[in-house]
PASEBA-1860 file (N, C-alpha, C; in nm, 3 decimals):
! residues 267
1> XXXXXXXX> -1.590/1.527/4.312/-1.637/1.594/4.191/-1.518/1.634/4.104 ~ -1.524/1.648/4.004/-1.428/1.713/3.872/-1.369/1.843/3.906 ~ -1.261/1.848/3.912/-1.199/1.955/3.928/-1.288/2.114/3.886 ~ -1.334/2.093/3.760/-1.401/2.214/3.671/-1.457/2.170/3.533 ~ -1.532/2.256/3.509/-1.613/2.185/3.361/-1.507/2.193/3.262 ~ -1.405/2.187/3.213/-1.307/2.212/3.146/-1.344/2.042/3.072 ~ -1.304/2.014/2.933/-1.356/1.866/2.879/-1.255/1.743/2.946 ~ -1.322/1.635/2.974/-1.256/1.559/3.060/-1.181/1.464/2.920
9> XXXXXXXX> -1.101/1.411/3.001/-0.999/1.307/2.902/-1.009/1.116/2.964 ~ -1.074/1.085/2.846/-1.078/0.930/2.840/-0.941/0.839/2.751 ~ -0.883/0.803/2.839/-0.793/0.701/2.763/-0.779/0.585/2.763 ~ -0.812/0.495/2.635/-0.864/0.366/2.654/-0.735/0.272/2.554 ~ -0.679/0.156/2.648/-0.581/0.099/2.633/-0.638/-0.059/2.557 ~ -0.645/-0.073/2.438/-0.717/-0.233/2.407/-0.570/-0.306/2.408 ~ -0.538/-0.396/2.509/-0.438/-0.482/2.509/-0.385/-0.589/2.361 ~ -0.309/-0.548/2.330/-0.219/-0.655/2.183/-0.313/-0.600/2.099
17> XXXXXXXX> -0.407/-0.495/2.031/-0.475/-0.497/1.899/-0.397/-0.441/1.813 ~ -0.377/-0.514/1.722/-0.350/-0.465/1.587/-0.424/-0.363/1.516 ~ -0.367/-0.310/1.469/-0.447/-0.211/1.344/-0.554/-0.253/1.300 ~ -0.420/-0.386/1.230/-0.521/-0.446/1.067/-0.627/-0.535/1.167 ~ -0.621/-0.552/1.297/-0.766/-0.609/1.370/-0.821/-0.532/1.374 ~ -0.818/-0.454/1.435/-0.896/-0.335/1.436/-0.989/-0.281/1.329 ~ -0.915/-0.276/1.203/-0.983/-0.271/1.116/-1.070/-0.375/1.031 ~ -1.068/-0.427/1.056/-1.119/-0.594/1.007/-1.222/-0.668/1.102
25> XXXXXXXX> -1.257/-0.625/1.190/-1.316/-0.658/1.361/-1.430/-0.595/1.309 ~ -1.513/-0.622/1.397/-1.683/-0.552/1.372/-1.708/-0.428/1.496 ~ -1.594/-0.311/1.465/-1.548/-0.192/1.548/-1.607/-0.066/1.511 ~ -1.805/-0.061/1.478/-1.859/0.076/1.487/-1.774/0.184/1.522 ~ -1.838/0.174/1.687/-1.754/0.255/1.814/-1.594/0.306/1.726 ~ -1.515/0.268/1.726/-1.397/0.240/1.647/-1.375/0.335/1.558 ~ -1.419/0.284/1.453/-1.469/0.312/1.298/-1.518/0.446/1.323 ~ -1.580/0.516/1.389/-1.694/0.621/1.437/-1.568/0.735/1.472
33> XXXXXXXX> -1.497/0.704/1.581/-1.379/0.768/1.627/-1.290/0.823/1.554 ~ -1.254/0.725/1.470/-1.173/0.733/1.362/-1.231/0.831/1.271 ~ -1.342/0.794/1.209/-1.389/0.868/1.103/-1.390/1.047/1.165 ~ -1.449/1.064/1.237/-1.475/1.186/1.322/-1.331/1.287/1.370 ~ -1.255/1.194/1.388/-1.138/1.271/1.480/-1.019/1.241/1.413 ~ -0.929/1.225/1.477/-0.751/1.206/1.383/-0.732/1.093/1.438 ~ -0.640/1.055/1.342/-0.610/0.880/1.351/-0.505/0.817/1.233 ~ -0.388/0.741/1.305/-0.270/0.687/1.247/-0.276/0.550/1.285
41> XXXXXXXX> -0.304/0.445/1.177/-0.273/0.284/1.199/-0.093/0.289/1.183 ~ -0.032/0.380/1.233/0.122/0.350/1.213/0.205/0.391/1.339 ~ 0.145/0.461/1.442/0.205/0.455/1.550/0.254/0.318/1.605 ~ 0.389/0.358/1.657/0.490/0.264/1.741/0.482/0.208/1.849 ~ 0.487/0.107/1.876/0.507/0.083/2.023/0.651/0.069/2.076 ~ 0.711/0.013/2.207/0.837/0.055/2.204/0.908/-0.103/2.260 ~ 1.057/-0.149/2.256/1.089/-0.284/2.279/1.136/-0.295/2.394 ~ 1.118/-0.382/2.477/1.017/-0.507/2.400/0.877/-0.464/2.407
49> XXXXXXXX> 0.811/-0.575/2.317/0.671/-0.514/2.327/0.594/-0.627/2.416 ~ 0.570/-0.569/2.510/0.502/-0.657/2.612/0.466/-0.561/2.710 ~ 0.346/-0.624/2.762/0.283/-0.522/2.837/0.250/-0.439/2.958 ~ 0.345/-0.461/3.029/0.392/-0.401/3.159/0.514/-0.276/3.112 ~ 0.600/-0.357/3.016/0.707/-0.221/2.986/0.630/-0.121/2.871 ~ 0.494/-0.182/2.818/0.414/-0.049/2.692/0.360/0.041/2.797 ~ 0.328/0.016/2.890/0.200/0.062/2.983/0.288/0.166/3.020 ~ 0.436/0.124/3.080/0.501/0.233/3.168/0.527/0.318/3.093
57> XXXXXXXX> 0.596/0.309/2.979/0.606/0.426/2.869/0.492/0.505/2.829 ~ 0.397/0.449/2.809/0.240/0.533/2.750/0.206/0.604/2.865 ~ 0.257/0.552/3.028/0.160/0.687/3.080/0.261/0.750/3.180 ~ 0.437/0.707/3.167/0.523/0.755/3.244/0.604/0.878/3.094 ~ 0.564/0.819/3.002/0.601/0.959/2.895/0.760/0.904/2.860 ~ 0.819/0.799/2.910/0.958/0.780/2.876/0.971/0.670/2.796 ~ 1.104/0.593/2.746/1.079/0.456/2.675/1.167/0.411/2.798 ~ 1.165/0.252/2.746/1.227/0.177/2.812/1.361/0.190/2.832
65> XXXXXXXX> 1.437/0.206/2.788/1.603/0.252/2.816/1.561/0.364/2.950 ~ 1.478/0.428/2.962/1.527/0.531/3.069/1.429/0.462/3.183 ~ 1.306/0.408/3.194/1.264/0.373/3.291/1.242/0.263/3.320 ~ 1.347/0.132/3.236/1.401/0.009/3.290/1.280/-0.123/3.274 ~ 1.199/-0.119/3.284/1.114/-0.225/3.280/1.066/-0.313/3.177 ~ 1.181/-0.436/3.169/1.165/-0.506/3.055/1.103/-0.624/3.058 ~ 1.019/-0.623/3.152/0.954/-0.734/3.134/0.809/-0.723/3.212 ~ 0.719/-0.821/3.242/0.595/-0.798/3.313/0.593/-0.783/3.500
73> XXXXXXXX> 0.733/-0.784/3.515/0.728/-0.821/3.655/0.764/-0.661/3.686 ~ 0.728/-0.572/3.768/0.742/-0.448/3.816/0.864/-0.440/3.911 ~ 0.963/-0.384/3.892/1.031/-0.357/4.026/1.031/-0.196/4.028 ~ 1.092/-0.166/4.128/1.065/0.031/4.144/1.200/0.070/4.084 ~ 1.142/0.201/3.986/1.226/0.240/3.903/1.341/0.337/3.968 ~ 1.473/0.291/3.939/1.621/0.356/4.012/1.599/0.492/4.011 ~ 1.551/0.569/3.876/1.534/0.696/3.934/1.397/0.758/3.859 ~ 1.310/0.736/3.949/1.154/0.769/3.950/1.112/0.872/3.848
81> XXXXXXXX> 1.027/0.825/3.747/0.941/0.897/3.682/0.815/0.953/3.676 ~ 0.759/1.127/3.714/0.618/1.090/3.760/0.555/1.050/3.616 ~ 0.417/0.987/3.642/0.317/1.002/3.533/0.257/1.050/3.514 ~ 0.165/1.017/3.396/0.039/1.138/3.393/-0.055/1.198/3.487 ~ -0.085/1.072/3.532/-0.179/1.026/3.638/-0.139/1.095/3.769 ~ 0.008/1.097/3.800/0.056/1.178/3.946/0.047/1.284/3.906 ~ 0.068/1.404/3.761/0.104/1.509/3.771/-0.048/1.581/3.730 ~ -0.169/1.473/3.707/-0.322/1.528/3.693/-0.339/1.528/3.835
89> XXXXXXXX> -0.331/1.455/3.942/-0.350/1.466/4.068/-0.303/1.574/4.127 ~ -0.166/1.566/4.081/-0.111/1.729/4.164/-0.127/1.838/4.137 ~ -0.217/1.842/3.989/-0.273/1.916/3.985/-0.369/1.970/4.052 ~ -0.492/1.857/4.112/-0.593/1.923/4.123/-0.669/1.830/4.085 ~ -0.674/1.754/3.947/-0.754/1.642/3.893/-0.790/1.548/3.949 ~ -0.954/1.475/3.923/-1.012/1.341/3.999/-0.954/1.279/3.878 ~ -0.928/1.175/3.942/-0.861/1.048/3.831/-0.927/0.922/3.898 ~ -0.938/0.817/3.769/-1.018/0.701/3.768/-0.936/0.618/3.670
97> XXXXXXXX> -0.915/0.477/3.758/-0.820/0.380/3.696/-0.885/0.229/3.694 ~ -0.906/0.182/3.584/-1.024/0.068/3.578/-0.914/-0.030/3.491 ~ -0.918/-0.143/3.565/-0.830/-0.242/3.492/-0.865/-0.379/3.485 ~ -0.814/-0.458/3.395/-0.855/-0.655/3.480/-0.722/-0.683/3.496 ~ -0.614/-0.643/3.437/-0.480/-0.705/3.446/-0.375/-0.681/3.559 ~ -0.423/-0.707/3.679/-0.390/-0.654/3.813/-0.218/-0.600/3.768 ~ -0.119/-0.673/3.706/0.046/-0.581/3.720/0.020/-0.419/3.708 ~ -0.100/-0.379/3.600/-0.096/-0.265/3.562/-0.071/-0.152/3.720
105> XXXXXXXX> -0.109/-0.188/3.826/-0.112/-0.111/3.982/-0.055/-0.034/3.994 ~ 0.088/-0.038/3.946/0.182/0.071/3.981/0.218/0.156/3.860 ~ 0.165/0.189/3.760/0.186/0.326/3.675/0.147/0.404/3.717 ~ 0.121/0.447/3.828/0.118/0.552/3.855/0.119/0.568/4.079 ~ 0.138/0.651/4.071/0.160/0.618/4.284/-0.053/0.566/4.326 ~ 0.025/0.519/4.449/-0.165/0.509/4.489/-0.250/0.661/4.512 ~ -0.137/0.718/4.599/-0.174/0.822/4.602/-0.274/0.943/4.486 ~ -0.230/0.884/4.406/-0.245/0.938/4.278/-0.377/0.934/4.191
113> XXXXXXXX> -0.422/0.819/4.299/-0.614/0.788/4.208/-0.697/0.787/4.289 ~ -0.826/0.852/4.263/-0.939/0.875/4.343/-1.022/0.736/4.330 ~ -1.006/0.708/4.249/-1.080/0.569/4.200/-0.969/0.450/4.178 ~ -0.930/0.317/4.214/-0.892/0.275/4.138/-0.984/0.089/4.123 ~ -0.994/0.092/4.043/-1.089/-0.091/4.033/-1.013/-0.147/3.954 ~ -0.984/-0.258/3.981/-0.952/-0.412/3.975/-1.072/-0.505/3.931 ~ -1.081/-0.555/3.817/-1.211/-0.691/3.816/-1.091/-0.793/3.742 ~ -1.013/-0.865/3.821/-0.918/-0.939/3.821/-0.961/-1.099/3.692
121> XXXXXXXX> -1.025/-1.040/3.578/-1.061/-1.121/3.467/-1.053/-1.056/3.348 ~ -0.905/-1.076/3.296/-0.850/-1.065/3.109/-0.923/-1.154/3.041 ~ -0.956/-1.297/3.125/-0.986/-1.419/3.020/-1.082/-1.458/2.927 ~ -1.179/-1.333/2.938/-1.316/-1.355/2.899/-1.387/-1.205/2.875 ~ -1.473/-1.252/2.741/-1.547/-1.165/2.705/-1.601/-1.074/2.815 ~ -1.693/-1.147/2.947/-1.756/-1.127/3.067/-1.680/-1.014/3.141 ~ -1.552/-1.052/3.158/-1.439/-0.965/3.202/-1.414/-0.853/3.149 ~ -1.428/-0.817/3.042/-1.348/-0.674/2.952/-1.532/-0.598/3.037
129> XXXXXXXX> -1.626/-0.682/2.955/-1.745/-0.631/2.953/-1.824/-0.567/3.114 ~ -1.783/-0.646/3.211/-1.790/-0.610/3.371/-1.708/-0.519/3.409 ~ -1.583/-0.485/3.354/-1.497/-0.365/3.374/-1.526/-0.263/3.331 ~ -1.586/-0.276/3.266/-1.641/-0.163/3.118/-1.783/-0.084/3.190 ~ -1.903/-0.158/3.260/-1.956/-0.115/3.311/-1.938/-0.066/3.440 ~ -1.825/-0.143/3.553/-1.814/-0.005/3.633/-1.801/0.050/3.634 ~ -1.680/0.120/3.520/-1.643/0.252/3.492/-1.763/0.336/3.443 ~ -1.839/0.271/3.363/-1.986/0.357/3.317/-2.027/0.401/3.436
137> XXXXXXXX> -2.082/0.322/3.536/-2.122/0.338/3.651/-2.051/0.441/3.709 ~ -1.935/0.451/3.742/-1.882/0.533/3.831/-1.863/0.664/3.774 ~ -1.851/0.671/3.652/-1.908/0.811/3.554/-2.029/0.872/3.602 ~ -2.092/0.779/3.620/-2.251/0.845/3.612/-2.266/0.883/3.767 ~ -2.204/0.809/3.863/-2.185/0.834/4.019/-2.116/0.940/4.059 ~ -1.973/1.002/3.986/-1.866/1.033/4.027/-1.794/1.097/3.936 ~ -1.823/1.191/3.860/-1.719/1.203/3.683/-1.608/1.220/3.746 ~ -1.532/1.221/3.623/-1.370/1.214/3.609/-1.315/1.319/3.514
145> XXXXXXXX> -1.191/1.377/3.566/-1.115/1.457/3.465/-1.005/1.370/3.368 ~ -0.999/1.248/3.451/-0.929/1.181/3.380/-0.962/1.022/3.358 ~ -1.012/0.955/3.270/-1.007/0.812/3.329/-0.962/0.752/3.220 ~ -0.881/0.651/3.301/-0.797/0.508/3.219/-0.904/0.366/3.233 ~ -0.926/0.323/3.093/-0.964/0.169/3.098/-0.919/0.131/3.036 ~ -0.868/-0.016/3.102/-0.771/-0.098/3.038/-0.820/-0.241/2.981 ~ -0.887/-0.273/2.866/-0.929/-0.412/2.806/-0.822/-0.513/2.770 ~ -0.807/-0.609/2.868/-0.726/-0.720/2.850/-0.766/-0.841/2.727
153> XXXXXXXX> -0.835/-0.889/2.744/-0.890/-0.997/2.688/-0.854/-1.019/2.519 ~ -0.849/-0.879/2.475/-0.772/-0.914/2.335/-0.635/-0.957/2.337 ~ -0.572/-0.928/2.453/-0.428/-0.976/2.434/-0.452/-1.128/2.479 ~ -0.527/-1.220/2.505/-0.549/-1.291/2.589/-0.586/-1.411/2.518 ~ -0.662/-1.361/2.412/-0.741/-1.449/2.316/-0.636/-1.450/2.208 ~ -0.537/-1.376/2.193/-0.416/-1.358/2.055/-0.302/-1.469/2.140 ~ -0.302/-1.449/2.273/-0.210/-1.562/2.337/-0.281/-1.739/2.260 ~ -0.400/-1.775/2.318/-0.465/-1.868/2.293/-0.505/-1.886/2.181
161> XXXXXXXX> -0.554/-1.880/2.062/-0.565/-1.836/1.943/-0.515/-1.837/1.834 ~ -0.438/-1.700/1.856/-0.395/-1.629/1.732/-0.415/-1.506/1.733 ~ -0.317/-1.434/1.709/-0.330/-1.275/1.651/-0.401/-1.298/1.516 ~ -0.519/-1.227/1.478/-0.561/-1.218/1.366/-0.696/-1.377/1.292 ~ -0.701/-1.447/1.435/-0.785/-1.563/1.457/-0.915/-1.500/1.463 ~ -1.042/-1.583/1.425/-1.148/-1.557/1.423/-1.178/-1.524/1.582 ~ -1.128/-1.632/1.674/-1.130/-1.574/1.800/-1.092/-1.359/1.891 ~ -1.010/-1.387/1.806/-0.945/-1.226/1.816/-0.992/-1.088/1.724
169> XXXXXXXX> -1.070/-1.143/1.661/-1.140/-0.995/1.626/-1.244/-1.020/1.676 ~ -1.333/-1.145/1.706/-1.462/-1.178/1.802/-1.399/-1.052/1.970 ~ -1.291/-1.065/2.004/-1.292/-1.010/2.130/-1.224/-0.802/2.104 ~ -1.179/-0.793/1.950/-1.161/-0.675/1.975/-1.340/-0.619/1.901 ~ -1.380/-0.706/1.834/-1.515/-0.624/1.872/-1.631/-0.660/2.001 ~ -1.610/-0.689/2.075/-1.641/-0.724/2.214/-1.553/-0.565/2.297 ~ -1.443/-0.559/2.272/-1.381/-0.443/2.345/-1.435/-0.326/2.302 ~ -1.473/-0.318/2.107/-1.561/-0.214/2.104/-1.684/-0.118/2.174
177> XXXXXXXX> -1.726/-0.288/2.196/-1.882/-0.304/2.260/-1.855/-0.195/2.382 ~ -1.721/-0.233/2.471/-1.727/-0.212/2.605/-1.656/-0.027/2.604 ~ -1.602/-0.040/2.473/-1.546/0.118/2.437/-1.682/0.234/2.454 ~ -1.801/0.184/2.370/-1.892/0.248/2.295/-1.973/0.245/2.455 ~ -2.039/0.201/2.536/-2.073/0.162/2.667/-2.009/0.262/2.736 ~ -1.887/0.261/2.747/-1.822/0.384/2.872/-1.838/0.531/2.812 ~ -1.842/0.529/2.696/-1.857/0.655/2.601/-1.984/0.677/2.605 ~ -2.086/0.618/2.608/-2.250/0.670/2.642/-2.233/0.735/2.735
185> XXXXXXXX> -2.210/0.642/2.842/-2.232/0.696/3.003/-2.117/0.795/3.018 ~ -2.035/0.862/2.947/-1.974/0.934/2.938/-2.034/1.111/2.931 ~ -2.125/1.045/2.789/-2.218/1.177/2.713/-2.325/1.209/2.827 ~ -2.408/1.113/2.868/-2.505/1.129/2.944/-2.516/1.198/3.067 ~ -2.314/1.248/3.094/-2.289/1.317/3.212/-2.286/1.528/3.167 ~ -2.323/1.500/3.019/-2.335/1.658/2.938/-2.196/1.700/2.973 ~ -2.133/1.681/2.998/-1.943/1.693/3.010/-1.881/1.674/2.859 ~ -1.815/1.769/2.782/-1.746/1.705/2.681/-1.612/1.635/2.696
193> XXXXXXXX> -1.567/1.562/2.612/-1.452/1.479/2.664/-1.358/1.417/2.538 ~ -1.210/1.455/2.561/-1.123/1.426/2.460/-1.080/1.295/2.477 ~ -1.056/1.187/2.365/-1.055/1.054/2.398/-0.918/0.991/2.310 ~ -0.868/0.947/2.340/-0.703/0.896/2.267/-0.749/0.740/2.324 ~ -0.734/0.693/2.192/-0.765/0.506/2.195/-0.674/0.433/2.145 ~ -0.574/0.341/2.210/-0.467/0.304/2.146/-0.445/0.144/2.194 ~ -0.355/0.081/2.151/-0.284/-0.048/2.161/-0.149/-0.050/2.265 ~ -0.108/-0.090/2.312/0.050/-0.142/2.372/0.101/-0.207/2.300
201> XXXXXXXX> 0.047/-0.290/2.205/0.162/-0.376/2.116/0.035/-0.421/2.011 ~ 0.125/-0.515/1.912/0.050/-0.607/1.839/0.085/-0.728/1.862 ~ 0.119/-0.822/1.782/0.171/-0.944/1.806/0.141/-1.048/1.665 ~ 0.202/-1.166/1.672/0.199/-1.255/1.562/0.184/-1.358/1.593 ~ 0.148/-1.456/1.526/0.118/-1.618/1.592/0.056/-1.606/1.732 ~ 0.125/-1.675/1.780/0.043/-1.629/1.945/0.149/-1.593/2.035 ~ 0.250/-1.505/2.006/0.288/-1.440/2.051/0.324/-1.275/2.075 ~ 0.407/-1.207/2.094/0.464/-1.055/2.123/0.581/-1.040/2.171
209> XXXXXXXX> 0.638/-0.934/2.171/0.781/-0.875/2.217/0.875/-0.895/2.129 ~ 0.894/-0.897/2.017/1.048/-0.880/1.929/0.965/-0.706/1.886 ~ 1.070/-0.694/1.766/1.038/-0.574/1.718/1.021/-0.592/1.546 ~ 0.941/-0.686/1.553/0.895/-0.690/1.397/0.739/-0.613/1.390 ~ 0.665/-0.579/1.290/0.592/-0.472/1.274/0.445/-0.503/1.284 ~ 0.455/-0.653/1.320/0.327/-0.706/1.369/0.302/-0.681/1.490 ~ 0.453/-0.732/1.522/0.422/-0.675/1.729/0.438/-0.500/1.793 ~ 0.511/-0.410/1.672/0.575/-0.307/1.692/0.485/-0.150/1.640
217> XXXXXXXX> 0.344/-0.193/1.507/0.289/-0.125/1.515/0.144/-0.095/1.521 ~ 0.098/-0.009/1.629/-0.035/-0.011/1.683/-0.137/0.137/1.647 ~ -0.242/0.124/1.678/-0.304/0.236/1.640/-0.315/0.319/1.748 ~ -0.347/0.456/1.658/-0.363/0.577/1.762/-0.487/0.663/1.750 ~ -0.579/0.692/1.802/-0.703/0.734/1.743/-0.755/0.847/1.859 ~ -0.791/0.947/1.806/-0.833/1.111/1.888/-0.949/1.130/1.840 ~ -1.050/1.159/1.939/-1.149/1.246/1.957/-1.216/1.335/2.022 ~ -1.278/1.415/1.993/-1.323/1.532/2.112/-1.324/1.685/2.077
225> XXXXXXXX> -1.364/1.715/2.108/-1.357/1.900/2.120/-1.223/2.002/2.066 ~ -1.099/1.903/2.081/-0.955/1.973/2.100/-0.891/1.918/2.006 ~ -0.977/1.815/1.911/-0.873/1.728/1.828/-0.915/1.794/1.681 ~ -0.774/1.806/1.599/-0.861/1.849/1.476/-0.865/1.695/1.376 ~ -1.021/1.662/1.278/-1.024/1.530/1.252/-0.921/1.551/1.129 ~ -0.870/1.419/1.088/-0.785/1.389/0.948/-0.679/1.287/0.990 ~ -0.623/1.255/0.937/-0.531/1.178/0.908/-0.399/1.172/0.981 ~ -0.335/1.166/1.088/-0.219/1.176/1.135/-0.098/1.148/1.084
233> XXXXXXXX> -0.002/1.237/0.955/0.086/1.186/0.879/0.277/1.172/0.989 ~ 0.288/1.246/1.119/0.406/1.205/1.159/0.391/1.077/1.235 ~ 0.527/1.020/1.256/0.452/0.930/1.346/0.493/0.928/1.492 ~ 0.377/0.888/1.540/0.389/0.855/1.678/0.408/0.751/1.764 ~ 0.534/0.772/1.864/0.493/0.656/1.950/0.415/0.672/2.090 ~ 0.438/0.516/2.134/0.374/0.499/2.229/0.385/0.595/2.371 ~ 0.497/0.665/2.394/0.539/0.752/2.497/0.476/0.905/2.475 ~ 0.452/0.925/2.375/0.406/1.031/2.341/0.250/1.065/2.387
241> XXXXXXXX> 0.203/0.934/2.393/0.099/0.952/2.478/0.039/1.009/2.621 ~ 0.142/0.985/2.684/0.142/1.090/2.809/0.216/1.222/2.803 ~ 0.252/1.344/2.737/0.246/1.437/2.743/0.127/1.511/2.677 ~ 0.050/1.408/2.571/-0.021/1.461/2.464/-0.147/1.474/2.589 ~ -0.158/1.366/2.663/-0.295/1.350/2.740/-0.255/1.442/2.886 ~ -0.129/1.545/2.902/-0.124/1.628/3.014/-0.188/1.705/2.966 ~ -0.149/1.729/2.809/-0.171/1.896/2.702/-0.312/1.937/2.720 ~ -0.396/1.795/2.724/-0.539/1.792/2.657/-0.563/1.814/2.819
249> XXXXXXXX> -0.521/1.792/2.941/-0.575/1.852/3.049/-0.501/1.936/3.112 ~ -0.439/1.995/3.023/-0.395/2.122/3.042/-0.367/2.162/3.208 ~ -0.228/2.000/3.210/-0.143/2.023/3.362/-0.001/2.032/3.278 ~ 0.094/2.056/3.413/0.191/2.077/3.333/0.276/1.936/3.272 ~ 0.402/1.971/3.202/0.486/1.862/3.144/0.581/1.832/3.294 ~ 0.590/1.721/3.302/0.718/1.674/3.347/0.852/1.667/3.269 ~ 0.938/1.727/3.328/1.068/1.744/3.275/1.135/1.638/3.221 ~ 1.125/1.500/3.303/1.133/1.367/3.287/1.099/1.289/3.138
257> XXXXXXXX> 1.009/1.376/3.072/0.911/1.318/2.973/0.997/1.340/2.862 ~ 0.985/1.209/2.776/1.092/1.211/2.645/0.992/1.224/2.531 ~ 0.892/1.193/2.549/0.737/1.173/2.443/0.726/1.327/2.420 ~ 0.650/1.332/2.286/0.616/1.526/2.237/0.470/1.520/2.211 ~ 0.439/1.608/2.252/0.230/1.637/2.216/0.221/1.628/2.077 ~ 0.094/1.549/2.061/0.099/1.515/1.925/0.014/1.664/1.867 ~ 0.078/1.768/1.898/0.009/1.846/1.813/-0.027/1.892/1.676 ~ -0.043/1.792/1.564/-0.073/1.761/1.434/-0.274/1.747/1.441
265> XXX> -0.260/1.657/1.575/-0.375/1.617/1.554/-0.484/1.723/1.634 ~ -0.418/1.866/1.714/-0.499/1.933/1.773/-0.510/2.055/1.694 ~ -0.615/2.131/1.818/-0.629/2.216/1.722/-0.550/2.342/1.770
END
């Protein structure tokens, strides 16, 4: 069970979306968030942009210069950073980790998740959309103080494709679909819940990782109880995301953490 009725925190990772996809995509769910809560199409991601070294920064709170991982292959970091995810656990917090892109495993210790699922398919609509409902499911079985879902398939279809291909806003509004889905079964648990929705990168042609501003800037979007709505004018990066999402569950900071709470957008 949930630590305490205190509002739980959803953080949802859409792999490679662009802004201007995002905005251009058939993204209600999205659009809804946005309109309602605070939100910057100008947040950063950090270099390279690729998605094993975005992931470690967004939920280890550091950039890449300090916690080394420049590429998709994981090795263990020389001198260990906790994450969000370890320091909600040591708190006290149930945590839930829903992914298709199996590298994602180690952001955080095992120890560290009450839940963690694997549906080992980025490649397909089927895939984002089957991930999307266990986590509904296991909401409705099991709530969470904290849960991570991670939608691959947009980065997947921008590989094959095109960033910005008819194919690729077909799958970031497909990720909507699967956004708006975990967020029902979210409500239906009468739990309120603060929600930060963001990107790891963008990308161009059919690729990612330099630091031009296709691949470098992604969106950032807050909702919930704790967020105040408007416009997010500093900017943020991608690391900043894990102290902002300790704040909102109100565990402590790791000392380790180079990222600052985006407190612009709270209240």
């Amino acid at each position: 069970m949930p630590s305490s009725s205190a509002p739980g925190v959803v953080l949802f990772s859409i792999d490679g979306m662009r802004p201007d996809g995002m905005l251009n995509a058939d993204t209600p769910v999205m659009h809804r968030l946005m309109a309602e809560g605070a939100h910057t199409m100008q947040a950063r991601s950090v270099m390279p942009s690729v998605t094993l070294p975005c992931h470690t920064s967004m939920l280890r709170g550091v950039s890449v210069e300090r916690h080394g991982i420049t590429s998709n292959d994981f090795h263990p970091l020389a001198r260990p950073v906790p994450g969000v995810i370890d320091v909600a656990h040591a708190a006290g917090k149930r945590t839930g980790f829903f992914y298709n892109w199996g590298q994602l495993r180690d952001l955080c210790g095992p120890e560290s998740l009450d839940v963690a699922y694997l549906y080992r398919d980025a490649y397909t609509h089927e895939g984002d959309w089957k991930l999307a409902c266990a986590a509904a499911e296991h909401v409705q079985q099991e709530d969470f103080d904290f849960l991570f879902v991670y939608l691959g398939h947009t980065d997947e279809c921008g590989h094959e494709h095109g960033w910005m291909s008819p194919e690729y806003l077909m799958a970031i509004a497909n990720a909507d679909r699967c956004v708006g889905h975990v967020l029902d079964a979210c409500e239906r648990t009468g739990r309120q819940r603060n929600v930060l929705l963001l990107s790891d990168h963008g990308g161009h042609g059919r690729s990612h990782g330099t630091d031009s501003d296709e691949d470098m800037t992604i969106p950032w979007i807050m909702h919930g109880p704790s967020v105040r709505p408007g416009a997010i004018e500093s900017t943020l990066y991608l690391y900043d995301a894990c102290p902002t999402l300790a704040h909102l569950l109100d565990v402590p900071r790791a000392r380790e953490w180079d990222g600052r709470v985006a407190h612009e957008a709270l209240h």
